[in-house]
C-alpha positions, 0 to 999 in steps of 0.5 A: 595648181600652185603656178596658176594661183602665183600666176592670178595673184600677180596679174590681180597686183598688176591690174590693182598697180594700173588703175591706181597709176591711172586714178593718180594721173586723172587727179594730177591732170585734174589739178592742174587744169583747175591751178591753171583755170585759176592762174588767168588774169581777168584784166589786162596787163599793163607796163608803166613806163617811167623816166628818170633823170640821167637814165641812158635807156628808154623803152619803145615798145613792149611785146607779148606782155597778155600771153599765158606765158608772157614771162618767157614771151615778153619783149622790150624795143628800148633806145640808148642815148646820151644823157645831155651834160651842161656845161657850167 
């Protein structure tokens, strides 16, 4: 008799463990649907692009910039070249 009560008591500790472990991954994917839902721009990302004197590299295009993940996608096509030199 005292086999089964051992027996039910840890079946009763395991069934509470399982819906407890269930509860906390339905909260945690709850949380981060709702960051997720949050973290979505409602406007459009833009890239300014500036020029200054002297500077050797210009960016030709840029990729990937309204992704979700556009900080691991994003791609720049740049051109290097020759600054002019005057010659006084």
């Amino acid at each position: 008799m005292n086999a089964l009560r051992a027996g039910l008591i840890s079946f009763a500790k395991l069934l509470q463990l399982l819906v407890i472990s269930v509860t906390v991954i339905f909260l945690i994917k709850g949380v981060l649907v709702f960051t997720s839902a949050q973290s979505t721009p409602s406007e459009e990302r833009e890239f300014k692009k500036r020029e200054y004197v002297g500077m050797p590299v210009r960016v030709r295009k840029v990729k990937n910039l309204q992704s979700e993940t556009w900080h691991n996608d994003l791609r720049l096509r740049w051109r290097m070249f020759r600054p002019s030199r005057s010659i006084s």
